[in-house]
Each structure stands twice: as C-alpha cells, then as structure tokens.
N, C-alpha and C positions, 0 to 999 in steps of 0.2 A: 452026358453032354449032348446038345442039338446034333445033327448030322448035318457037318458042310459036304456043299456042293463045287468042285470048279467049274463055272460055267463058260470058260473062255480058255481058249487055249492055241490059239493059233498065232504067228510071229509078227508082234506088233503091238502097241502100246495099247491097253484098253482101261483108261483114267475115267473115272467117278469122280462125279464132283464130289464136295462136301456135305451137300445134303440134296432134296427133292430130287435125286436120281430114276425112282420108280415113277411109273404112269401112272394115270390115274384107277386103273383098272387091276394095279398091283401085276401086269404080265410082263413087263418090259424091264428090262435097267439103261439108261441111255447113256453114252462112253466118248470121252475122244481118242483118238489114236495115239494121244501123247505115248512116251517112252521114259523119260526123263519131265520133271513140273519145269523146269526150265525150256520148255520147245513150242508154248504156243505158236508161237510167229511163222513154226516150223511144219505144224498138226495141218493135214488135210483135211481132217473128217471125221464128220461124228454122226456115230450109228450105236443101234439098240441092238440088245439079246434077249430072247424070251426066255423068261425063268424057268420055267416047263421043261421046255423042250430043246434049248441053247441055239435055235433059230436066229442068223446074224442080220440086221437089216441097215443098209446103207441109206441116212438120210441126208447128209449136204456133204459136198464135195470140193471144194474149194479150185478157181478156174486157174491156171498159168500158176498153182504154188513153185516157190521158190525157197531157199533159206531166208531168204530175206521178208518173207511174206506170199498171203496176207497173213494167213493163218488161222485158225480158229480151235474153241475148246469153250469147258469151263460151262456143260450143258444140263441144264436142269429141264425137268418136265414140269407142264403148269397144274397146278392141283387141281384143276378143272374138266379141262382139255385136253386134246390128244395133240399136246402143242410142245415144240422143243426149240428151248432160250438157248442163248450160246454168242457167246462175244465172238466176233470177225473183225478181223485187221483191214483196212482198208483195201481195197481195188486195185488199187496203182501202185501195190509196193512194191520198191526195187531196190539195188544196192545203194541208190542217191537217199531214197524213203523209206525205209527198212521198216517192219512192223515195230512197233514201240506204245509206251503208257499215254501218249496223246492220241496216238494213231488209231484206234478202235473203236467200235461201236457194237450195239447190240443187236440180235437175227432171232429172228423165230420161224420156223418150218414145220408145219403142219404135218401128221407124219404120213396121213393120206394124200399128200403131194409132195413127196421127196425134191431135193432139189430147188424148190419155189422158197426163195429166204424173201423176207419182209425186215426190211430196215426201219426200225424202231426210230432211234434218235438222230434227228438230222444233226447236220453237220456245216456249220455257218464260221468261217476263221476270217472272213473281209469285212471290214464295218461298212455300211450300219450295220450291228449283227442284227441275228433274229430272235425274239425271244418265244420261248418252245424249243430252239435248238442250242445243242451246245455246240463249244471249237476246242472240246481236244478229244479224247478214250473214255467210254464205259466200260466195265466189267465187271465181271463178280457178280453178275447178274440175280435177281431172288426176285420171286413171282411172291406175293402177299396171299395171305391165307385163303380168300376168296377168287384169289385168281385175275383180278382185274387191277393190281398195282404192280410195277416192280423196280426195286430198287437196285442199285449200283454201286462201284464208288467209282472216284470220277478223278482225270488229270487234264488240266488248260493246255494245250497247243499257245494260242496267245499268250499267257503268264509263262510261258516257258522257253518262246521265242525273246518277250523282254525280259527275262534275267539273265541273257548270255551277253546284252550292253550298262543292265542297272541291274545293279548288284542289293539293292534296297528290296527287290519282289522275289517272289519264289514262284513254283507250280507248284501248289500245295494240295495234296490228296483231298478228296474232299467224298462226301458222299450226297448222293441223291435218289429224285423217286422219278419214275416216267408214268403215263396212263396212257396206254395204247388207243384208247376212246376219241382221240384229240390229233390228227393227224395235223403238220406242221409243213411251209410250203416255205422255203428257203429259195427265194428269185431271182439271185444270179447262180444257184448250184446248180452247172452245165459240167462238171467234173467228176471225179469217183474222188478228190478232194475237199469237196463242198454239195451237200446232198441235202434235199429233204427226205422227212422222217413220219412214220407211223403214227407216231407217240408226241406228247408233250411231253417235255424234260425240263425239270428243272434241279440244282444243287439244293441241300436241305438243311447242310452242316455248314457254321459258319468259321473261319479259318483265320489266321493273323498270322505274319512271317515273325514277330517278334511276343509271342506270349510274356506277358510279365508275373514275374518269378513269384506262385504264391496263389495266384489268380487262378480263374476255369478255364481261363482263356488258351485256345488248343489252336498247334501249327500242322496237326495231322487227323484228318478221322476216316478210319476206316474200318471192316471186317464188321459188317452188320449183320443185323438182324430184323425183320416184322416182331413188334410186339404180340404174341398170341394169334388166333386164328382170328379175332376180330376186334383188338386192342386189348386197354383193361379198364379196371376200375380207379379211378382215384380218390383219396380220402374221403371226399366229400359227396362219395357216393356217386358222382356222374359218370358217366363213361367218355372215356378217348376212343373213337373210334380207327384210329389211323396214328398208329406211330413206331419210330424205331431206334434201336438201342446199336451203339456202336461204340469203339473203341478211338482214345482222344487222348493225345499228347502231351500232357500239359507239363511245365518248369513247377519243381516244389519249390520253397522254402531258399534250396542248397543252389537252387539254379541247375538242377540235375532235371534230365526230360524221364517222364514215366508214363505211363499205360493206364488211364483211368477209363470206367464206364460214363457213358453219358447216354442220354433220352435226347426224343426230339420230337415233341407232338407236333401232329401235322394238320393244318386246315380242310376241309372240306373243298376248298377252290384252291389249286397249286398254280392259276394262271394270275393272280393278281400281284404286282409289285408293292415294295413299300417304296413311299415318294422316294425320289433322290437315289432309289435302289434298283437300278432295272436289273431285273430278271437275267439279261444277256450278256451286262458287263459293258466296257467300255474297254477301248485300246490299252487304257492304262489299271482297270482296273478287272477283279474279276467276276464273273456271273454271283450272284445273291441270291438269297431263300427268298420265296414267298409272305405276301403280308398275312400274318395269322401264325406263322411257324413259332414253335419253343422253345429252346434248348436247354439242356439244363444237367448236371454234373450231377452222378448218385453215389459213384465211390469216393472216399477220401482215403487213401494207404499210406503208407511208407514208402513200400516198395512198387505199386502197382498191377498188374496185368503181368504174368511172366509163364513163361513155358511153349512148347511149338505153338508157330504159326496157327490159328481159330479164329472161326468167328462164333462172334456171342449166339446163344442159341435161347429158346424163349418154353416153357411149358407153353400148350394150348391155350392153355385159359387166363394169358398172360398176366398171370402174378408170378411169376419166377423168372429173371434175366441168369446165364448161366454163365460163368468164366472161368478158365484156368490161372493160376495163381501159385504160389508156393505157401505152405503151413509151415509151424514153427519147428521142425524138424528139417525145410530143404527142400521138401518132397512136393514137386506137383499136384495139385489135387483138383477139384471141379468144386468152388465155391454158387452161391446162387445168395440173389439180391431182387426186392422188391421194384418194379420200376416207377414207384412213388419213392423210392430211396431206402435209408434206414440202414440197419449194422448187416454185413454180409454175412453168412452161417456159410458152414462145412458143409460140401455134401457129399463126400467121399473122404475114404479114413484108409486110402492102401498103401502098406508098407516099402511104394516104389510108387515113379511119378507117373503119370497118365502119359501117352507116346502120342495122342494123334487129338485131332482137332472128334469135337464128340456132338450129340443128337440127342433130342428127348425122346420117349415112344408116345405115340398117337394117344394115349391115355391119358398122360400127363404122370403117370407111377412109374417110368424107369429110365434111366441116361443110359447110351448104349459108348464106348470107347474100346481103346486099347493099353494095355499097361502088359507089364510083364511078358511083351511078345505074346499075348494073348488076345482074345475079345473078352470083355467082359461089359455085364450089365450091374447096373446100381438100383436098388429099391428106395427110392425117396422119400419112401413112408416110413423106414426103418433101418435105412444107411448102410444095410447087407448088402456086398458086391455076390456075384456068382461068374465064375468062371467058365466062359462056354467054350472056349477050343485050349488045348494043350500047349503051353509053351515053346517057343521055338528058340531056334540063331536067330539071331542077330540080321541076318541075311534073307530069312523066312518068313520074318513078324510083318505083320499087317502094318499095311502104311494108310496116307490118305485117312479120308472119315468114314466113319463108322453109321450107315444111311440105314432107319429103318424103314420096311413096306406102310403103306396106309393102314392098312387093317393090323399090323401090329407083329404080324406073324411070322417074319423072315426080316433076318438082316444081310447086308452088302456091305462092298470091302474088297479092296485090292491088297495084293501079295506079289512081292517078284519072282518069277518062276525060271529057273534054269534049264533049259533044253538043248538038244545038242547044235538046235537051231541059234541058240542066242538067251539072252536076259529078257525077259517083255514083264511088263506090268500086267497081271490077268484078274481077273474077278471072281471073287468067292461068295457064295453065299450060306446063310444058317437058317435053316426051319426049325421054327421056335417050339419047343411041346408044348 
C-alpha cells in the first residue's frame, strides 16, 4: 500500500474542500479551520500546509468574527495561479444578520499577499439592480480548467425576502458562472451590504417553484461541475468550449422530486440578456441566464442521483460526467455519462457503497474515493478498484473528498483524529508508487 502521511496535527479544524485543494505547483494543500461542515459562518480562516515539509501558512483571517458571522471556507486553489477562492459571509454580520445562504459572497487572496481579499461578485439588493451583480450568496466556488472562469451556486436575498409575504415564489438554488476579467460598479453600494465586485456574475440554471410532474423542468440546481479541462466534443463534431454539468430537481411521473444530471452550454459573452430577460431580475422576479445559454437534461432514472452529499465530477477530456447512484443490488456506486447524453454505464462494482463525494486523476484513467472506511482508487479502463489504506472504525474512516495532486502522484483527505486535546478534523495524504 502507498505510505500516508499526517500532515496536520494541531487543535483545530483543517477541512479540504472537495476538490482543487492543491496549488498549482503540487506544494501546498489549502484548509479552513472548520471543525464540524456545519460551522462556515463560524470559520475564521483559511490557510495552506506544505506537503513536504507540514509548513502552516495563514492566509485570510476574518475581521470582528463572531458566531454569528462573517465567516469563511470552502477554499480552492486556481489551477493557474498562486490564487485562493473561498466564499466570505458578509461584513456586517451580527446577531440581527447572521451569516446565511443569501448572505455570501466570493474572495480570492493571492498567497503572496495574505490578508488582501478581492470581492469577486458584487452585491446589489435595492432596485434598479445591477446587472454583473447579484442580491443574495455564492458559494461552492470552482475555478474552470483554465483558470479564468468560475462557477458557483447561488441563493436570491430578494426572492427570499418575497416569499416570507407571497407564498407563490421561492429562493430557489440556482447555479452560476462569474469572469473576474469584467469588474462590476454597483452605485449606491456605500455598505458591507451592497458592494461592488471584481467579476461579472451572472445565474446559468434556469429554475421554476412549480416543475411540472414528468417535464425537465427543475426547482433546484446545484453541486456542479466544468465540463473537462476545455469543454467537449459534441455529436456533430464541433466543440463546446464552456459548459457545466450540475445536478436538478425535477417531479417524475408519481409527482415524487428526484436528482437528475443536466448540462448547460455556455455562450462565449455571459454579458448579454435575452429581451424581456434582464440579467439582474426584477423586485418580483429573479436574475436570468444569458442570451446563447443551453440547458438540457441527460439522465432519465427511476430513482435518480442517490448517496452522500457530491458534486458531479468530469474526466479531463470531458467525455465522461460522473455520479453517485445506487445499482441493483442497494449499493452505492460511481456511474459515468456522456455529456451529449445517452445510457449511463457502471464504473464501479464494490461490494459496499462508496462513503464520500469522489475525484478523477489528471489522466483521465482513475477515480480516487472512499468505501469501506478505506481509500481507494478505480481503473476505468478495466473497473479493478485497488485498496490503498487499511480499513478502519467507523470513527477513523476518511471523510470529505478524496482530492488528487496535479501531476497525479499524491492523494489528500481528511480524518478525525482524537487527542487528549480534543476531536479536530486533520489532513492525510498518499504518495502514489
């Protein structure tokens, strides 16, 4: 078996995200302080470890935290740059404002300037809005293959403020893309609750409070993905250069809600509206995709999308969307689907269900997860799992996702670890032979 490493070990939360945790240079893993996945609101701080050498480095620090906010996590490095994304709860949170899914926005801190956060997506909640800016939360943040997109998914402040008098609208999850290239100027934000932003932002997934039963038509999309490192190919030979795979709500048949995959090619200009459609929304209505956007439904099941919390994950070369699901035995497993559509195939055949949201490796030849209180990796050339650490408790087993290095050669991974100090979430890693 590989020889893991613990590279963390001092009393305090050190969470990995779900995937892009390493730098670009394969030296760093970047962490929040979380303790528990429920404490954003509650996380000061998110800093790197050198895989090397277990060198800890404090990069943003959040000012006046409280329980209540602002908070911050959820930190991915850019596959480019020495650049760390990471959602922040608003300025001004206090017991009246408490950090929450409207309340957020996206930070990126350069890690040669610690401390220096750059506010990506403004923040517009007073009409006229702005468009380039949203009014409510980003999060979940994910830098695109090349480094110069990134997407989110997204909650309305306004649609959320009018569903607590009309019961007809909802704040419906939604997802989007921002381009940091396109900085955004929001002309009455004089507050830490009305700001401009870095980025152009706009929603991507289009959303409906009443899907009808049978239809594609979906009241939730979240837990995305970038198609491949630079889109894919479609039938017809042409390439998409820009699109993403996300998970979507929709009512079958029975009027039951399930988990299906969807696509969503994305235009080359994310600044232009469709007539009648602005970009920014209206009091009563909510923000809208861009004129050029796709959308388009690829699973049809029974059952759906089923097993822990994940997001869709993509081979490089995006011909393969990946999902967790149940087989006809019960058992969770990692299915994979064409993102021109088509029948979904097996890609894993383990006699116990997969435990944690999973990763492809930089090759496109392996899925890295956990199952049996284990790590293990899958050969998708030939459906053989391999076992790389010894099973544990219940207590022991690897949580979170399972992130591989750029170059292939080391995996990452949280464990909880018991000291006489306390429980903390710490970081493990595998050198791969």
């Amino acid at each position: 078996m590989p020889s893991e490493t613990q590279l963390t070990h001092d009393a305090k939360g050190h969470t990995l995200n779900n995937t892009q945790a390493f730098s670009p240079d394969d030296q760093w893993l970047v962490y929040d302080t979380r303790n528990l996945d429920t404490e954003l609101g509650q996380t000061c701080c998110v800093r790197m470890v050198n895989v090397q050498n277990g060198e800890d480095r404090l990069l943003y620090q959040t000012q006046n935290q409280t329980s209540f906010g602002p908070g911050v996590g959820a930190a991915t490095f850019s596959p480019t740059r020495p650049e760390v994304l990471f959602l922040h709860g608003l300025r001004n949170a206090d017991n009246l404002q408490p950090y929450a899914m409207t309340r957020r926005t996206g930070v990126f801190v350069a890690i040669e300037q610690p401390q220096k956060p750059h506010f990506l997506d403004g923040r517009d909640i007073t009409p006229p809005f702005t468009p380039g800016a949203l009014r409510g939360g980003t999060h979940a943040h994910q830098w695109s293959g090349d480094g110069r997109l990134i997407s989110f998914t997204y909650n309305d402040a306004v649609m959320e403020h009018l569903a607590a008098s009309n019961p007809a609208v909802a704040d419906l999850r939604t997802v989007g893309v921002m381009d940091p290239a396109q900085p955004v100027t929001v002309v009455n934000g004089n507050n830490q609750d009305e700001f401009s932003g870095e980025a152009f932002a706009v929603v991507v997934a289009r959303v409906t409070e009443v899907p009808r039963p049978g239809s594609d038509e979906i009241d939730r999309a979240f837990d995305e993905t970038w198609i491949g490192l630079n889109g894919y190919q479609k039938p017809d030979g042409s390439h998409q250069r820009r699109a993403l795979a996300f998970q979507g709500n929709v009512r079958n048949e029975a009027n039951q809600s399930i988990t299906e995959v969807f696509v969503v090619d994305l235009p080359e200009n994310l600044t232009a509206p469709l007539p009648g459609h602005p970009l920014e929304g209206t009091p009563s209505t909510r923000p809208n995709p861009p004129a050029g956007v796709a959308q388009r439904r690829i699973t049809f099941s029974q059952r759906g999308i089923e097993g822990p919390r994940h997001w869709l994950r993509t081979t490089p070369d995006g011909t393969l969307i990946g999902f967790l699901a149940k087989d006809p035995a019960g058992l969770i497993q990692l299915f994979g689907i064409s993102p021109n559509g088509g029948v979904p195939r097996q890609l894993t055949h383990q006699p116990f269900s997969i435990q944690t949201p999973f990763n492809f490796s930089p090759d496109g030849h392996f899925v890295a997860y956990a199952a049996d209180n284990s790590i293990f990796i899958t050969d998708l050339r030939d459906g053989k799992p391999r076992r790389l650490t010894p099973p544990t408790t219940d207590d022991d087993r690897p949580i979170n996702g399972v992130v591989w290095s750029h170059k292939g050669d080391r995996l990452a991974y949280n464990r909880y670890v018991s000291t006489t100090a306390g429980r903390y979430i710490q970081i493990f890693q595998l050198t791969m032979n």
